[in-house]
C-alpha positions as CSV (number, residue, x, y, z in Angstrom):
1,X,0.0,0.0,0.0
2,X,1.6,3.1,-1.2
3,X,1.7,5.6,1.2
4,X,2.0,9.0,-1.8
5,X,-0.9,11.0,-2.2
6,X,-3.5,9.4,-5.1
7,X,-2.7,12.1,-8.3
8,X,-5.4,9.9,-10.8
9,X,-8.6,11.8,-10.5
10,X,-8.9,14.0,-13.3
11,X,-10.3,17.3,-11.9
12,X,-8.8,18.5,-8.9
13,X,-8.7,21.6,-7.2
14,X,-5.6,24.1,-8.2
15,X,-5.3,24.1,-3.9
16,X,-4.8,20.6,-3.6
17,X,-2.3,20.9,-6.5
18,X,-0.1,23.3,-4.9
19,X,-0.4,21.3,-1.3
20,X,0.4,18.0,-3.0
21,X,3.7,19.9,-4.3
22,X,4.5,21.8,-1.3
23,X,4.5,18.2,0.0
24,X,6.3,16.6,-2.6
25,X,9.3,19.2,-2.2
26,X,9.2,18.6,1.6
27,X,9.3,14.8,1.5
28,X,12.8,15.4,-0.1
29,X,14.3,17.9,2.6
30,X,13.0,15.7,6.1
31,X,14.1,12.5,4.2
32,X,16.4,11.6,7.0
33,X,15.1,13.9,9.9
34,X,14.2,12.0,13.1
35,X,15.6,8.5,12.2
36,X,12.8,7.5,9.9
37,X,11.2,4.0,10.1
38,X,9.5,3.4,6.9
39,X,6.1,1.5,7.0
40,X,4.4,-0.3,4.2
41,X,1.5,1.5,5.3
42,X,0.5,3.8,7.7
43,X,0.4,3.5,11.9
44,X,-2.8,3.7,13.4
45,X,-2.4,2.9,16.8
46,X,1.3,2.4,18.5
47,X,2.2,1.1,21.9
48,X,5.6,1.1,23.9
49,X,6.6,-1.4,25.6
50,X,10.5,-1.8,26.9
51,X,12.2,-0.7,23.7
52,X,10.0,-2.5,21.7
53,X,7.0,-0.5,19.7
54,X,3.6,-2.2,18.7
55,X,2.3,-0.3,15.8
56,X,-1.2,-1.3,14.2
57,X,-0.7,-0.9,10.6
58,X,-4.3,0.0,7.8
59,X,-2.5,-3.0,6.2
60,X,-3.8,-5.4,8.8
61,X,-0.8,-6.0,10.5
62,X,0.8,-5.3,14.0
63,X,4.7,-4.9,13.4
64,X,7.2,-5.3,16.3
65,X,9.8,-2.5,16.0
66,X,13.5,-2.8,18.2
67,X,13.7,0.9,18.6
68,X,17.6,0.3,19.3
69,X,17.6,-0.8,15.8
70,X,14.5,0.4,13.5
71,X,14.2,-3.3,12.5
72,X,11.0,-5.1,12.5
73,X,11.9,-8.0,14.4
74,X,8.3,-9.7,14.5
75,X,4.8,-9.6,12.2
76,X,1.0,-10.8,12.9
77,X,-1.1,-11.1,10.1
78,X,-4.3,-9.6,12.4
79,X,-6.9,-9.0,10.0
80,X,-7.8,-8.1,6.2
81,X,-8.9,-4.9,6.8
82,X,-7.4,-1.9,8.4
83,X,-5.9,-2.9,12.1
84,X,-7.2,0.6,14.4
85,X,-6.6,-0.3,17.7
86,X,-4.7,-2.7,20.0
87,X,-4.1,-3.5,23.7
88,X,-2.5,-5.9,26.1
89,X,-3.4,-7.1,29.4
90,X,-2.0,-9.7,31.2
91,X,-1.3,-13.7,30.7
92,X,-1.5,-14.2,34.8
93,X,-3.7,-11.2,36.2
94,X,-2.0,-8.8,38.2
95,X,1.9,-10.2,37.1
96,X,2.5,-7.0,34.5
97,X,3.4,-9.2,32.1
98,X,1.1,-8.2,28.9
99,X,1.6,-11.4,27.0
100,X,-1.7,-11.0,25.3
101,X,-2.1,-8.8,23.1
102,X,-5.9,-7.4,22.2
103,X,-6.6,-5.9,18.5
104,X,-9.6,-4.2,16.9
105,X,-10.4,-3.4,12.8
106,X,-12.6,-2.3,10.3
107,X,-13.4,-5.6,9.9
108,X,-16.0,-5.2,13.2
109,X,-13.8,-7.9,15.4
110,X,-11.7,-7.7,18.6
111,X,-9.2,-10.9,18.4
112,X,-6.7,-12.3,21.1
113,X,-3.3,-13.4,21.0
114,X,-0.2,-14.8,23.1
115,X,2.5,-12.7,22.1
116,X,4.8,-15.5,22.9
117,X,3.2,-18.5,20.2
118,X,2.0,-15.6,17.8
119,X,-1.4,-18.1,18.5
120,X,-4.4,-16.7,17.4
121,X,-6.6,-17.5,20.8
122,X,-10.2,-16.1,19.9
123,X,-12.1,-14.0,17.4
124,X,-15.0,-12.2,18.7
125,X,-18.0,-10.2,15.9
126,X,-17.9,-7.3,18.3
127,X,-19.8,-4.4,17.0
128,X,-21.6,-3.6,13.7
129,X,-19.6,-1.2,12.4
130,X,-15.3,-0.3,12.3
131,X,-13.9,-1.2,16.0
132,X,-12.1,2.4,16.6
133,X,-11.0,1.8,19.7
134,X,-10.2,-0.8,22.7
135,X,-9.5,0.0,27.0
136,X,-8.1,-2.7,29.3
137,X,-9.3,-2.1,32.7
138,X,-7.3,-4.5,34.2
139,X,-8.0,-4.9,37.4
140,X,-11.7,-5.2,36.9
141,X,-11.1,-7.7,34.1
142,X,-12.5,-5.9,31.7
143,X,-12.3,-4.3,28.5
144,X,-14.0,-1.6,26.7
145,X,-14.4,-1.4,23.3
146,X,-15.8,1.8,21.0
147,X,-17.1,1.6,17.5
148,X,-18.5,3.5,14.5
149,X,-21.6,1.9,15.6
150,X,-22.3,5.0,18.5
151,X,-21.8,1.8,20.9
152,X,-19.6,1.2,24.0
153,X,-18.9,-2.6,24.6
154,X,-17.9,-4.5,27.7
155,X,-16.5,-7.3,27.6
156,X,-15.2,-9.9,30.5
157,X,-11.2,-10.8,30.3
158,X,-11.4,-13.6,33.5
159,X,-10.7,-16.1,30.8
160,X,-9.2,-14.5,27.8
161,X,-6.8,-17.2,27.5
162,X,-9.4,-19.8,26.4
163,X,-10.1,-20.1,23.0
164,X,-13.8,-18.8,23.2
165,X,-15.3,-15.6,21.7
166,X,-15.2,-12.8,24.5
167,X,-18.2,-12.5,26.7
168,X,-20.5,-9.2,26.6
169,X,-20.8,-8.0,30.0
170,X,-22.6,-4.5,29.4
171,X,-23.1,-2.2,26.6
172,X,-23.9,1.8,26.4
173,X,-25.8,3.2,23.4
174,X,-26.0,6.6,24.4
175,X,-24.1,8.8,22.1
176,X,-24.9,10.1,18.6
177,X,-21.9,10.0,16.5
178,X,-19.0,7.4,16.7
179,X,-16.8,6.6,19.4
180,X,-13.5,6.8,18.9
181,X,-11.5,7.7,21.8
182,X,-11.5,5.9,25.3
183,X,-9.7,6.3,28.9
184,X,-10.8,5.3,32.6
185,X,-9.5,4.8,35.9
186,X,-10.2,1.8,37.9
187,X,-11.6,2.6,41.8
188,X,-11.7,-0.8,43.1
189,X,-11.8,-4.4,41.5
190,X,-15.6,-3.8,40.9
191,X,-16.0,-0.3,40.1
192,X,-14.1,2.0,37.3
193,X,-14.8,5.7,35.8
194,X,-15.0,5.4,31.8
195,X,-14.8,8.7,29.8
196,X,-15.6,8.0,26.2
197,X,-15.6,10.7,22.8
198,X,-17.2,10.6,19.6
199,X,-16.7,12.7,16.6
200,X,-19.6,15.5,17.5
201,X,-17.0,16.2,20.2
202,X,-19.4,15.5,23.2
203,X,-17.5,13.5,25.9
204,X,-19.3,11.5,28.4
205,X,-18.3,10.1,31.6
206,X,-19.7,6.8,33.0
207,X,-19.6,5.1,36.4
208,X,-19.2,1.0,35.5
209,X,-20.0,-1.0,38.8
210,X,-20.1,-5.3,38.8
211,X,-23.5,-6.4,39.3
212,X,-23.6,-8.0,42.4
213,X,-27.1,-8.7,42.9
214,X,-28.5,-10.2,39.2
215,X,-27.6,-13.8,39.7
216,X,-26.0,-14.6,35.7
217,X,-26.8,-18.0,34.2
218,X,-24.6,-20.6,35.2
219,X,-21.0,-19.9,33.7
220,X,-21.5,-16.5,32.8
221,X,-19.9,-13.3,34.7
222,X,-21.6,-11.2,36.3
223,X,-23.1,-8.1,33.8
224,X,-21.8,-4.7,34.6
225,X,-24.1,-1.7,35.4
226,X,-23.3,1.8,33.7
227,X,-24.3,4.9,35.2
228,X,-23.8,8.5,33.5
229,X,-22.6,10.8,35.3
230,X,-21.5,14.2,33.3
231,X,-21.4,14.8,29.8
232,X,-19.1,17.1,28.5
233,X,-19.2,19.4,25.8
234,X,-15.9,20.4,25.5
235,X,-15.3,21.0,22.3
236,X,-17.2,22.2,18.8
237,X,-16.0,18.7,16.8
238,X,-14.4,15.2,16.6
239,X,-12.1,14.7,19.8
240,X,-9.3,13.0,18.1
241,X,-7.1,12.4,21.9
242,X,-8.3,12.1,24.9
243,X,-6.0,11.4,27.8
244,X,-6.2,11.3,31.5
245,X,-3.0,12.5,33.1
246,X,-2.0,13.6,36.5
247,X,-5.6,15.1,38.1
248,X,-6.8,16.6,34.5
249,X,-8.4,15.2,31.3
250,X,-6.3,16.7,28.3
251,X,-8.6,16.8,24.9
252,X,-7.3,17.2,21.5
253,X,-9.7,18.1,19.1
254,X,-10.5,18.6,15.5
255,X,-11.7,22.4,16.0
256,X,-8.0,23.4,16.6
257,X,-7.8,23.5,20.6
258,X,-6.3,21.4,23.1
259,X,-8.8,21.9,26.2
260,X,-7.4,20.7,29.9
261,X,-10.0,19.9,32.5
262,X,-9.5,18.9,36.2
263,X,-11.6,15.8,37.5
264,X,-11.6,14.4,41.1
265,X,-10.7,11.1,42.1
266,X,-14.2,10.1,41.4
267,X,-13.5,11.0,38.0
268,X,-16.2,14.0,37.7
269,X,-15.2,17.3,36.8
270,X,-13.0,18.9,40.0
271,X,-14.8,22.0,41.5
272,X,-11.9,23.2,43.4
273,X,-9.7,23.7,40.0
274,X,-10.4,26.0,37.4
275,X,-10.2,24.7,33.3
276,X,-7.3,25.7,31.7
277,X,-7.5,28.6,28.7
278,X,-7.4,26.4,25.8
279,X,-4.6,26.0,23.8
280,X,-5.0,27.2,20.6
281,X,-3.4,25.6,16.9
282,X,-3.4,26.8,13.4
283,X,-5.2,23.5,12.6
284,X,-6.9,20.7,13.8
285,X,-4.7,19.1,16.7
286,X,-4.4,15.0,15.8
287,X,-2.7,14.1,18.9
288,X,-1.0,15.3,22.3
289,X,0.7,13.6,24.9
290,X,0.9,15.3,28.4
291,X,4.6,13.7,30.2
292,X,6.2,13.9,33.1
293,X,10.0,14.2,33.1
294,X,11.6,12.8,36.0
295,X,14.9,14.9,35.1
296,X,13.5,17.3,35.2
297,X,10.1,16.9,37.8
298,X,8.0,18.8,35.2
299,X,5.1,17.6,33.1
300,X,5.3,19.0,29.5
301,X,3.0,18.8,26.9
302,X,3.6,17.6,23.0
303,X,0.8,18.3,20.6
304,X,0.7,17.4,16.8
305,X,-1.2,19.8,14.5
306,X,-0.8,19.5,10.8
307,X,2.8,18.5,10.2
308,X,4.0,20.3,13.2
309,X,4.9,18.9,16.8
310,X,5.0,21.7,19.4
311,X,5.9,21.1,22.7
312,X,4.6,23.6,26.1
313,X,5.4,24.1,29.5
314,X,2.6,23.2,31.6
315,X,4.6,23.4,34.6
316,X,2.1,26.4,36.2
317,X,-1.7,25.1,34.8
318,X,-2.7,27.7,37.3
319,X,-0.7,30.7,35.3
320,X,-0.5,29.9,31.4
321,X,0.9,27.3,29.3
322,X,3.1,28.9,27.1
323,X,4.8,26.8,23.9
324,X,8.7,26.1,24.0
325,X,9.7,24.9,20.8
326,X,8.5,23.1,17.3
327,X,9.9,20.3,15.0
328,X,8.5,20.7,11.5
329,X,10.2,16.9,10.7
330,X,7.1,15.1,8.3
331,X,6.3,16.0,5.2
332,X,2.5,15.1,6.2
333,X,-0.2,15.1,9.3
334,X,1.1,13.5,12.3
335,X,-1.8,11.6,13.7
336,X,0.1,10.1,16.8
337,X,2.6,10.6,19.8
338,X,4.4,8.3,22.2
339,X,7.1,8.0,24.4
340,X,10.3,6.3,25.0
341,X,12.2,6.6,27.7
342,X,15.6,5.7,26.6
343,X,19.0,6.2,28.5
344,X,19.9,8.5,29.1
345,X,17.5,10.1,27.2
346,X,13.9,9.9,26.5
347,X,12.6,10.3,23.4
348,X,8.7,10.9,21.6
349,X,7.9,8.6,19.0
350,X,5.6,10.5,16.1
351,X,3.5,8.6,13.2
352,X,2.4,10.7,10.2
353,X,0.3,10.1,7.2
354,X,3.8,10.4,5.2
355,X,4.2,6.5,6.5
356,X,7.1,7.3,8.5
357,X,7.7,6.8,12.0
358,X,10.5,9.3,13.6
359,X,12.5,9.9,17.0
360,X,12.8,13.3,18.7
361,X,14.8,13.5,21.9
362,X,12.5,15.3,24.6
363,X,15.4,17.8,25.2
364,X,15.5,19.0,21.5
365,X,11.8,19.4,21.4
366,X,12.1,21.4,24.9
367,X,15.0,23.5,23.4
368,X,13.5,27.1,22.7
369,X,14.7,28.3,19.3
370,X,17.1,31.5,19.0
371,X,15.0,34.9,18.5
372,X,14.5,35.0,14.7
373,X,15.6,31.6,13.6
374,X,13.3,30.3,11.1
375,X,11.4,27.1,11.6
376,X,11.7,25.2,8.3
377,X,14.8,23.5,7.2
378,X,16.1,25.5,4.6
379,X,15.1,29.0,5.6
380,X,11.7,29.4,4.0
381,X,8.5,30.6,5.2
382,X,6.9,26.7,5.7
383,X,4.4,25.8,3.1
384,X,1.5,25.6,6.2
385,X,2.2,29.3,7.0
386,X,1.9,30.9,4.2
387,X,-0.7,33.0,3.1
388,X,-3.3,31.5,0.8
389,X,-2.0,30.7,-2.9
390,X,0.9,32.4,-1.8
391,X,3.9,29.6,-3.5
392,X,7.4,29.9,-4.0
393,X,8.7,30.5,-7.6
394,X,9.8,27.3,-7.5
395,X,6.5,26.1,-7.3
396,X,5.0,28.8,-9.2
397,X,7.1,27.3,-11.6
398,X,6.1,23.7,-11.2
399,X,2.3,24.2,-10.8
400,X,2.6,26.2,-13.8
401,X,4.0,22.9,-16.1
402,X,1.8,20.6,-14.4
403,X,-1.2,22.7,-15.5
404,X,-0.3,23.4,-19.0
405,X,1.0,19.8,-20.0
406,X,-1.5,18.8,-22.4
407,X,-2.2,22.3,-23.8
């Protein structure tokens, strides 16, 4: 699966002509920026474990990445449609281990696997439309699954060894648009907060308890009741990240802010704390990661808008956040952000739509630039920042060919 931009349709709009080449001569100059791993496709989801990375490919595959090395040192053939989502909880419960790994597609299944016989365990037909995203709960043996279908999932994990279709233990049907976006905290082995967001940017927060009292058929676990407790309108659109992360739930969203709400321990919005000013990007913001830096005992923030990581100091929630630096390293949207914490130094792992994976040391993406240096690589004003049909004569030149070639 190529990952260039499709040039066959006949009509297209001069715009998208002049991005696609703005693109095209930026590919060329971040070629080697960030030690590039080059997918066959493109990363949906990623996960970090040791200094290994799990990244769920459109192509239906997980690859296993040695980030000491940039080889792919392990494959699954998951599904035959695009892999979105995957997640690991643990072989013996409670051991940290993660030997099973959890993935969700397009093709409307969750399947199981042991990481250590690549065995294929179970497949289960979990929703009726694309599985977008999966949560382990682990200590409540549970997992939560979101779809295009507008419906939460739960599913039981007491036996996800055994070769059986998981068993629903609950569902939620209560928001409009899909789900795509999922995070909870666990406040006992039979309770856990679960926020979930769709793509109208509503958020909702749910308190999931183990029924005690319904007596299941024999066999069966218990069912899990759901209880709403806020709903959140945050944002105007699609919430494209939502993390929980030291006493705040951090939202990126489509409608170009990054919005930072406190939340007790309860998991309801925090009274006693006042909501951040939100964060404002030239475009719609794909992904952020909030991260604490021991080295430094400071949580910073990474956000990816457009082609563009920035990273701010959100050291003083109670002041401002104010932005330290940018890496302008992809040559197309980033869509996700990890870290790696290396020695001596950690690192954030980025995925773009160019089919690239890339490394940025934390310190470099901290490091403020010099008053006046330029941004791009070669001294340009960026493609993104320019003023509308506003090109370089090279690409005056180039759009100018391209559009008188058959004349």
């Amino acid at each position: 699966m190529s990952n260039k931009p499709d040039k066959s349709s006949f009509l297209r709009a001069e715009s998208e002509l002049v991005l696609d080449l703005a693109r095209q001569g930026k590919e060329k100059k971040v070629a080697g920026l960030g030690s590039p791993i080059k997918l066959k496709g493109q990363a949906l989801d990623m996960f970090v474990r040791g200094n290994s990375l799990w990244v769920a490919e459109n192509t239906g595959f997980v690859l296993v990445i040695d980030l000491i090395t940039n080889e792919t040192v392990s494959t699954y053939r998951c599904h035959q449609a695009p892999l979105t989502t995957l997640a690991f909880v643990d072989r013996v419960p409670g051991s940290g281990d993660e030997k099973i790994m959890i993935t969700g597609s397009w093709d409307k299944t969750i399947k199981v696997w042991d990481t250590e016989t690549k065995e294929l365990l179970s497949t289960t037909q979990a929703h009726s439309d694309f599985v977008k995203a999966l949560l382990v709960l682990p200590k409540c043996n549970l997992l939560v699954s979101a779809g295009s279908d507008k419906v939460l999932r739960l599913w039981d994990l007491s036996n996800v060894t055994e070769k059986d279709p998981l068993v629903s233990v609950g569902s939620i049907s209560a928001h409009s648009r899909p789900v795509e976006m999922l995070d909870g905290i666990t406040l006992s082995g039979d309770s856990a907060v679960l926020y979930s967001a769709d793509t109208m940017g509503v958020m909702n927060v749910w308190l999931l308890e183990r029924d005690a009292v319904a007596q299941p058929a024999d066999g069966l676990p218990p069912r899990w009741r759901t209880t709403l407790r806020e709903n959140l309108t945050h944002h105007r659109t699609r919430i494209n990240q939502l993390v929980l992360h030291d006493g705040y739930i951090w939202t990126a969203s489509a409608d170009e802010t990054v919005k930072i709400h406190p939340y007790s321990s309860g998991g309801q919005g925090d009274e006693k704390k006042r909501p951040i000013k939100p964060i404002q990007h030239p475009t719609g913001v794909k992904a952020l990661l909030p991260l604490y830096i021991p080295s430094l005992d400071e949580t910073y923030l990474f956000t990816a808008s457009g082609d563009i990581i920035r990273s701010w100091d959100t050291s003083d929630l109670d002041d401002k956040v104010e932005q330290r630096n940018e890496i302008d390293g992809h040559w197309h949207d980033v869509t996700l952000l990890k870290a790696w914490f290396a020695s001596p130094d950690p690192y954030i792992l980025s995925a773009s739509l160019d089919g690239t994976i890339r490394r940025w040391k934390v310190k470099d993406l901290l490091t403020p630039k010099p008053p006046g240096e330029r941004s791009d690589l070669e001294g340009n004003t960026p493609a993104h920042r320019r003023a509308p049909g506003e090109l370089t004569e090279e690409e005056e030149r180039e759009l100018d060919e391209l559009l008188n070639e058959d004349d």
